[in-house]
Structures are given as structure tokens and as C-alpha cells.
C-alpha positions in Angstrom: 0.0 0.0 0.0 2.6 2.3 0.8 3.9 2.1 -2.7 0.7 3.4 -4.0 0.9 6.6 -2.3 3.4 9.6 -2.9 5.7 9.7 0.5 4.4 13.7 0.7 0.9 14.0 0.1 0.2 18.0 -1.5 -3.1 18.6 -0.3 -4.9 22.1 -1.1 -7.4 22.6 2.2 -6.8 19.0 4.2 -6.9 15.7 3.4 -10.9 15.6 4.3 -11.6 19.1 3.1 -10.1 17.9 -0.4 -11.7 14.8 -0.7 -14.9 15.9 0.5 -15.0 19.2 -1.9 -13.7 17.2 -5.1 -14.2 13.8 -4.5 -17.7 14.2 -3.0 -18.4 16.6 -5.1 -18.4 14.3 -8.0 -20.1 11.3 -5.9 -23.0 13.5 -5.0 -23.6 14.5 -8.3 -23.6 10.9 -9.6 -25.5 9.7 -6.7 -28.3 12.5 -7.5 -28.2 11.5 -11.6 -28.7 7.7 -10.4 -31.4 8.5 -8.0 -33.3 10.9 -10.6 -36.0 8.4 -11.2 -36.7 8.0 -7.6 -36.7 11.9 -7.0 -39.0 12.4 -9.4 -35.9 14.9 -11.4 -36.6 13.3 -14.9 -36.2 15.7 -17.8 -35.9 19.1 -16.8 -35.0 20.0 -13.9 -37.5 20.3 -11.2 -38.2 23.7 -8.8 -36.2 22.2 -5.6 -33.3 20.7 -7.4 -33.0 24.6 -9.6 -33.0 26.2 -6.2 -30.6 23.8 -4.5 -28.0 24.0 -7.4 -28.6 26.9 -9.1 -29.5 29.3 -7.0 -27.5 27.9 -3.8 -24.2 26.3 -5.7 -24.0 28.1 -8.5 -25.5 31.6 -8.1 -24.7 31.6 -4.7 -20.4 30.8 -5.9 -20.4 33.8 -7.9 -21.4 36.1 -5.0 -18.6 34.6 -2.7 -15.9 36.4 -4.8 -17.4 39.5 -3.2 -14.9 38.8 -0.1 -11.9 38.4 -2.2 -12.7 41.9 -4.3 -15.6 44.4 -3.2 -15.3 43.6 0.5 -12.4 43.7 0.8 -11.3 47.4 1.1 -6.9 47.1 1.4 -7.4 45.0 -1.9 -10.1 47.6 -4.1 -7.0 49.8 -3.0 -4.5 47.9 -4.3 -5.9 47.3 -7.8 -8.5 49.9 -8.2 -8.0 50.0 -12.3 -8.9 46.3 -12.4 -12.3 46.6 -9.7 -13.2 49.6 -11.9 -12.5 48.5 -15.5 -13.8 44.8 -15.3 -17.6 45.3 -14.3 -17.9 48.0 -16.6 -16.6 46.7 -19.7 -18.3 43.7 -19.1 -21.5 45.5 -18.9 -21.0 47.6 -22.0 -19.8 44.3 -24.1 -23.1 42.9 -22.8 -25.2 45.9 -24.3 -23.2 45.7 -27.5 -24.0 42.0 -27.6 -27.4 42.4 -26.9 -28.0 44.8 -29.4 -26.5 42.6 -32.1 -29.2 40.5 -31.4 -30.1 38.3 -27.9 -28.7 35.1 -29.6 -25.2 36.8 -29.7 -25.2 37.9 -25.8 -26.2 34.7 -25.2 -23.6 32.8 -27.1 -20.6 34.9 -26.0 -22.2 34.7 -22.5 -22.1 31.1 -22.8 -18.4 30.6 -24.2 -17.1 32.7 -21.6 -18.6 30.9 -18.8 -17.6 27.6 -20.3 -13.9 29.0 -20.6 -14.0 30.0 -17.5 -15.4 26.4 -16.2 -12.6 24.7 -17.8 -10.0 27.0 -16.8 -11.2 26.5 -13.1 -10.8 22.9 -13.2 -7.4 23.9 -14.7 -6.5 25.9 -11.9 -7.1 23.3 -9.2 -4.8 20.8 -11.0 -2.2 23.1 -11.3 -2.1 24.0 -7.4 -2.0 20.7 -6.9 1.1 19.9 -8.8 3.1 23.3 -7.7 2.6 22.3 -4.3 4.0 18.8 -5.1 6.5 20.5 -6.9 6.1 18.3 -9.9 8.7 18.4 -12.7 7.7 20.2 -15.7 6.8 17.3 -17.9 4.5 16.2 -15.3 2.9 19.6 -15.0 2.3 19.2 -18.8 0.8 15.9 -19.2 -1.5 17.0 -16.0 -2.6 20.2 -17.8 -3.5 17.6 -21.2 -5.5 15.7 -19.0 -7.6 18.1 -17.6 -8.1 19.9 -20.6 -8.9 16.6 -22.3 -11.5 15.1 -19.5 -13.5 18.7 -20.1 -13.0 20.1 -23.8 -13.0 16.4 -25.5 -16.8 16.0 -24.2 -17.3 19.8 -25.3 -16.4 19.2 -28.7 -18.4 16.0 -28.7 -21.4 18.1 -27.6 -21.0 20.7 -30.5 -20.9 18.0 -32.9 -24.0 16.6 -31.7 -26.2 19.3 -31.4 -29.1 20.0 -30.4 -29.0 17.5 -27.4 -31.3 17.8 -24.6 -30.1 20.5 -22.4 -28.1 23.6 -23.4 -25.7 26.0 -21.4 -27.4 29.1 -20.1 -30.5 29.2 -23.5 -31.6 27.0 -26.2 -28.9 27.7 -29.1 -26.4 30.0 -27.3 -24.0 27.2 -28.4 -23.1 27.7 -32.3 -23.9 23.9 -33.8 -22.5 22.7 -37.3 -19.6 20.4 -36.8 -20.0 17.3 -38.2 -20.6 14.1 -36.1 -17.3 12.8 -37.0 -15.3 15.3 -35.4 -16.6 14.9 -31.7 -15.9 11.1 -32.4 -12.4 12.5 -33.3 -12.1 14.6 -30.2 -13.6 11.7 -27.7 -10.9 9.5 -29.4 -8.1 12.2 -28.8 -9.3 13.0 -25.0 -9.2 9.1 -24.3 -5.7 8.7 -25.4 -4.2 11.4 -23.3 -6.3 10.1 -20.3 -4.4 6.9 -21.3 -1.5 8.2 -21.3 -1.8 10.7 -17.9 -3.0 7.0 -16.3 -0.1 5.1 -17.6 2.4 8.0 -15.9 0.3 7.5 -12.6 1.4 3.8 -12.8 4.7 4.7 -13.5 4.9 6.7 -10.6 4.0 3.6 -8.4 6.5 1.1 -10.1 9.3 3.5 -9.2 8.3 3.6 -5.7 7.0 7.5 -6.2 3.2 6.9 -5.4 0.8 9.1 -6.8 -0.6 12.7 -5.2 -3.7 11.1 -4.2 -5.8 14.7 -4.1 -4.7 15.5 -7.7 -5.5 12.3 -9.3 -8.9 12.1 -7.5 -9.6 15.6 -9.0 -8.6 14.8 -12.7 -10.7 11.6 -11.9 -14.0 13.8 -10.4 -13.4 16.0 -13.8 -13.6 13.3 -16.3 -16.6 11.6 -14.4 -18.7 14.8 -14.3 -17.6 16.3 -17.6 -18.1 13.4 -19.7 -21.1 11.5 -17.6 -22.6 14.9 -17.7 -22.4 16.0 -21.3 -21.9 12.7 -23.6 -24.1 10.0 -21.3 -26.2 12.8 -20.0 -30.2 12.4 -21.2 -31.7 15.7 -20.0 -31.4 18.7 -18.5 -31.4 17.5 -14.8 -28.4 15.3 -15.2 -26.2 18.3 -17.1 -27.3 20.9 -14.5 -25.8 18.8 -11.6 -22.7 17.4 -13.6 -21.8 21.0 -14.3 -22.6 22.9 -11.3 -21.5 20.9 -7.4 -18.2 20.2 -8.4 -16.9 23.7 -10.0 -19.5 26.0 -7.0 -18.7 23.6 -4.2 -14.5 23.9 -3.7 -14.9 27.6 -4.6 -16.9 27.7 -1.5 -13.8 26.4 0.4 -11.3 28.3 -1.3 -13.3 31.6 -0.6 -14.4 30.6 3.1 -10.7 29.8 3.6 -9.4 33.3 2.1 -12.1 35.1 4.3 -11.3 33.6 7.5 -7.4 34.6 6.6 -8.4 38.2 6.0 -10.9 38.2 9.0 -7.4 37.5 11.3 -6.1 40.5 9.7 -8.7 42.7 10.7 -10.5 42.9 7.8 -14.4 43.4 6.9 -15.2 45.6 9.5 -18.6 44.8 10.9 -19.4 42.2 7.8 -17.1 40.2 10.1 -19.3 38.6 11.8 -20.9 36.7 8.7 -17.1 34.4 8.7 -16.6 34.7 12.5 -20.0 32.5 12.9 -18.4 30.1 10.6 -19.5 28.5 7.1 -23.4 28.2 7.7 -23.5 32.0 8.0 -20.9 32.5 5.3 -23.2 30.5 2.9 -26.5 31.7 4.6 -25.4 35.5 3.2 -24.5 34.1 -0.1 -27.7 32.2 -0.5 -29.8 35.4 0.0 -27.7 37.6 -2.6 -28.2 34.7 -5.2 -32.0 34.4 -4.3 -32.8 38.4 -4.4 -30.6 38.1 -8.4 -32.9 35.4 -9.8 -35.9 37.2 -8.0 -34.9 40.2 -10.1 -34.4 37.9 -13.3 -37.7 36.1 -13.2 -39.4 39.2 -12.4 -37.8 41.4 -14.6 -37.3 38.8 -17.7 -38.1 35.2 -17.3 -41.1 35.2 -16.0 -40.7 31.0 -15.3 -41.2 30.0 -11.8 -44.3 32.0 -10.3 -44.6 29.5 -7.3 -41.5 30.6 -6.4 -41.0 34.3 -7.3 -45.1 35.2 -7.5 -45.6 36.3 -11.5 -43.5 38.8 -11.9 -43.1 42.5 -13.6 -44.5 44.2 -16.6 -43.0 42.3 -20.0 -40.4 44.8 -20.9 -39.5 46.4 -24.6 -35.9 44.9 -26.2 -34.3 47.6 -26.4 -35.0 48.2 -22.1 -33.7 44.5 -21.7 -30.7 45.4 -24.1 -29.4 47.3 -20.5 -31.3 44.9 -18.0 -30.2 41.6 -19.1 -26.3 42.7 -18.9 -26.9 43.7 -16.0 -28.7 41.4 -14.2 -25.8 39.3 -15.7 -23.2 41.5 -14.2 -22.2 39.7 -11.4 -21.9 36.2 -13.1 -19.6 38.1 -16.1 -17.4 40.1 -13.5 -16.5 37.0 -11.8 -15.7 35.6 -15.0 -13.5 38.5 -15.8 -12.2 38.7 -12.3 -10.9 35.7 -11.5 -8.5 35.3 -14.1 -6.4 38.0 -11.9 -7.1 37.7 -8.4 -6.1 34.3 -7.7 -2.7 34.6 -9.0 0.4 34.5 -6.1 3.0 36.2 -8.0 0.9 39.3 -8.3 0.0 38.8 -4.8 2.2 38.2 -2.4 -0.2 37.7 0.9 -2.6 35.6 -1.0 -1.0 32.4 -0.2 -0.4 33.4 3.7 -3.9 34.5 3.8 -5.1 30.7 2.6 -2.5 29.1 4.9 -0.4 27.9 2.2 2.6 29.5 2.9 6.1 29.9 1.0 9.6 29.0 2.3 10.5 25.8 4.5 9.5 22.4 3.6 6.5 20.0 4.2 5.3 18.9 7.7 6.4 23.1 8.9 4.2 24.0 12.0 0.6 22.7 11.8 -2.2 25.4 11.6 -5.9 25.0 12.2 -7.9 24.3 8.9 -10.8 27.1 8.7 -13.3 25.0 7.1 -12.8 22.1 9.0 -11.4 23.5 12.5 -8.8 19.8 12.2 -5.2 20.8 13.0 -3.6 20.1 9.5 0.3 20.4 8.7 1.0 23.6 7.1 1.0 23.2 2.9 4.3 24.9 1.5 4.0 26.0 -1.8 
């Protein structure tokens, strides 16, 4: 057994917290596609599964980025070009978009969020390897895997649309590719999965193990990438294959940056929302994501009346060319957003502030895990 694991385990938040935010993740989701029959979630997805991932994981994700930016009033100061600039040409690219025609705010709405999805998954693998120090090859090869376990099933989807589910709207992805080519790209994806296995083998014969964390993730991407977009059957199974497994570790990487800053003084009286701990963190993020989709249904959807009553006046285009990019606002300023502010070298308290700090060597002074409250050896990066 011991032959099977590396002899320094690289976790990100803990041992548990890691396998309970990536693993689980991608267990619950399966679990919750299995049991559709039984939970009556058939087809499209019913009113309590759309507020429990939608609103709650998904919505409720982008709102936590609030107390890495907006909140967060040292860092506005630090980078008040970026905090200025990205909400507002997001929100004017929107109107542009708009006026071009729905279809086209939808689409690039759609292929930025999907970038941004992969690119997540991305990131998370590539934390993973720094802080196990892995050589550049095997940096690489991780990189091809995860790109492969989430773009090979998106090309696959593009060839073979329209399927039963889309992204955000029916047609906001562009179709035309012939079959062939998704075959092409599953084809392509499976071989570098092959190959990124067969280096994880290698790693056992020569007595290296493998980074357990890491190849549980790549594992968990694969699963709920290409379970939830080539096996997938309606819109149930893609909406919970796409959403608990990128919204649920966000939630611990945010929870665990606020509880850093919240030692450091920061937040002023919003303090209290971490100091009660994660229930109150997430109860505040519920409520922002619940008043948003209020204000969509009532304002342009018009969908879900048991839960949102039946909404506002049916508005002109050219008023929801400015509502609809904004309403949208939060979700594309995240997009925009987090391409900058998780990045240590521009940074240099980030990784302090999650716990993982630089210098000295694995198994350094243990700290207390904010998510979990276990006493966990401090991650070196």
C-alpha cells in the first residue's frame, strides 16, 4: 500500500476538506443522476433541485468572490483600475452583444462561462502539482488531462447538437460540426487520459506513489464532464454534472481566504458573517443569489411563479438590451475577475492569507484548517 501513495501527500485545504469538496463533489452529483428516477428529477430540472444548485451552488459561488474583491477594502485599494474597469466593460460588451441580437449575448455569455469552467478545473490541478513540486513534464501531461476530461466531451457536444439540455438558452451554443469530429475529439481525449494514467502507474513502479488529491480531481473532472455532457439524457443530469463540483470547492477556497483576511482585521462589521463560521458564510450568499434570480424572473423570465409570484411588466428589447447585462453582471465580472485575483505572484499575501505558505518544507508548524477547524500540517507552496 505504501507504494501506491506519494511519501508527501500535497493537499490544497486538508486531506478531508479535499476529498470531501472534489471527491464528494463528483459522488453527490452521480448519486443524484442515479437516483433521478426515484426523486422524481426526470427531464428538466425540477423547482427544488433549480434552487438547490442553481441558486444555492451556483448563483450563490459567484457572490462569494465579493470577499476576495468588493469587500475587501486594502485590496479595491491595491488594484482599483482592475475593480473599476472589469464590471464596466463587461457590462457595455453585454449591451453591444445584446444589441446585435439576444442570440449573440447569449452565445458569448455562454463561451465565456464555459472557458472560465474549464479553466477552473485547470487551476485546481495546477495547485496541486506546484505544491508537489512536480517536474515540468509532469505539470504538462497534467494540464492535457484536464483539458482533455473537459474540452473532448465539449467538442463532442457541439458535434451533436441539439441535445437535450443547453448552457445558459436553447442555441447559445453555435452547432455545425459534423458528427465525425466529436468522435475525433472523444478519441483524442481518451488517449491522453491513457497516457496521464499510464504516468500515474509509472509513478507507483518506481516507488513515487501518486498525489492522491490531484488524481482524485482529474478523476472527479472526467466523471462529471463526460457523464454529464456525452451519457447525460436531460437537462437534470447536465445541470448537476456541471454545477456541485466547480461552486462547491470555490466555496472552500473563498471561506478559507475570508477567515485569513478576517485575522487581519478585515471586513469591518461584515465580520461577523465568517466569525459565525461556514453556515452563515453561505446563509449571506444564499440570500444575494435568491434576491438576483428574483430580479431575473421578475424582470425577464417570468418562469417560476410558485416561487417568485408572476413577476413584472413584459419589458421592450431595447430596455432588456441594458437589463439583461446587468442582471448578468455579477456572473460576467466573476468571469473577468478571477483570471487575476487568484494569481500569487501578483499577490504576495494571497497564499499566507489561505494558509499555504512559501519557504520551509513540508510537515512546517501545523495550523488549524478554517473549514474544518482539524489541526492540519501547514502546505508549503
Amino acid at each position: 500500500m505504501s507504494r501506491l501513495l506519494a511519501p508527501s501527500q500535497a493537499w490544497l485545504f486538508g486531506r478531508g476538506v479535499d476529498l470531501a469538496v472534489f471527491a464528494g463533489s463528483a459522488l453527490v452529483s452521480v448519486g443524484l443522476v442515479l437516483a433521478a428516477p426515484l426523486l422524481g428529477a426526470g427531464g428538466e430540472t425540477p423547482l427544488w433541485a433549480w434552487v438547490l444548485l442553481v441558486v444555492c451552488v451556483d448563483v450563490a459561488h459567484v457572490w462569494s468572490t465579493l470577499f476576495r474583491t468588493y469587500l475587501d477594502g486594502d485590496e479595491v485599494q491595491r488594484r482599483p483600475a482592475l475593480y473599476i474597469a472589469a464590471p464596466l466593460a463587461a457590462y457595455l460588451l453585454g449591451v453591444l452583444a445584446y444589441l446585435l441580437s439576444p442570440g449573440t449575448f447569449w452565445s458569448l455569455f455562454a463561451y465565456t462561462a464555459l472557458f472560465h469552467f474549464v479553466r477552473q478545473q485547470y487551476g485546481w490541478v495546477a495547485l496541486y502539482s506546484r505544491k508537489a513540486h512536480a517536474s515540468r513534464s509532469e505539470r504538462l501531461l497534467d494540464a492535457a488531462a484536464v483539458y482533455a476530461a473537459t474540452l473532448g466531451p465539449v467538442v463532442w457536444w457541439h458535434a451533436h447538437l441539439p441535445r437535450a439540455f443547453w448552457w445558459f438558452v436553447e442555441n447559445d451554443f453555435l452547432s455545425g460540426l459534423p458528427p465525425w469530429v466529436g468522435t475525433v475529439a472523444l478519441a483524442v481525449h481518451g488517449l491522453v487520459l491513457a497516457a496521464w494514467a499510464g504516468f500515474q502507474v509509472w509513478r507507483v513502479v518506481r516507488g513515487e506513489g501518486v498525489q492522491v488529491g490531484k488524481v482524485l480531481l482529474v478523476l472527479a473532472t472526467w466523471v462529471t464532464w463526460f457523464g454529464g455532457i456525452v451519457l447525460a439524457q436531460d437537462d437534470f443530469a447536465f445541470t448537476v454534472t456541471n454545477v456541485v463540483l466547480h461552486g462547491v470547492p470555490y466555496f472552500a477556497l473563498l471561506f478559507r481566504y475570508a477567515r485569513g483576511r478576517l485575522a487581519e482585521g478585515c471586513y469591518g462589521g461584515l465580520g461577523s458573517v465568517v466569525r459565525v463560521g461556514l453556515p452563515g458564510f453561505l446563509l449571506v450568499l444564499f440570500v444575494l443569489a435568491f434576491g438576483e434570480e428574483f430580479l431575473w424572473d421578475w424582470l425577464v423570465w417570468h418562469e417560476r411563479p410558485r416561487l417568485f409570484g408572476e413577476g413584472g411588466p413584459v419589458l421592450p428589447p431595447d430596455v432588456l438590451a441594458l437589463v439583461v447585462p446587468l442582471l448578468a453582471l455579477p456572473q460576467a465580472t466573476h468571469y473577468v475577475l478571477d483570471a487575476f485575483i487568484w494569481k500569487p505572484g501578483t499577490d504576495p499575501a494571497l497564499l499566507a492569507r489561505l494558509g499555504w505558505s512559501r519557504g520551509g518544507g513540508q510537515g512546517s508548524p501545523g495550523v488549524t484548517d478554517p473549514i474544518s477547524g482539524v489541526a492540519i500540517p501547514r502546505v508549503i507552496d
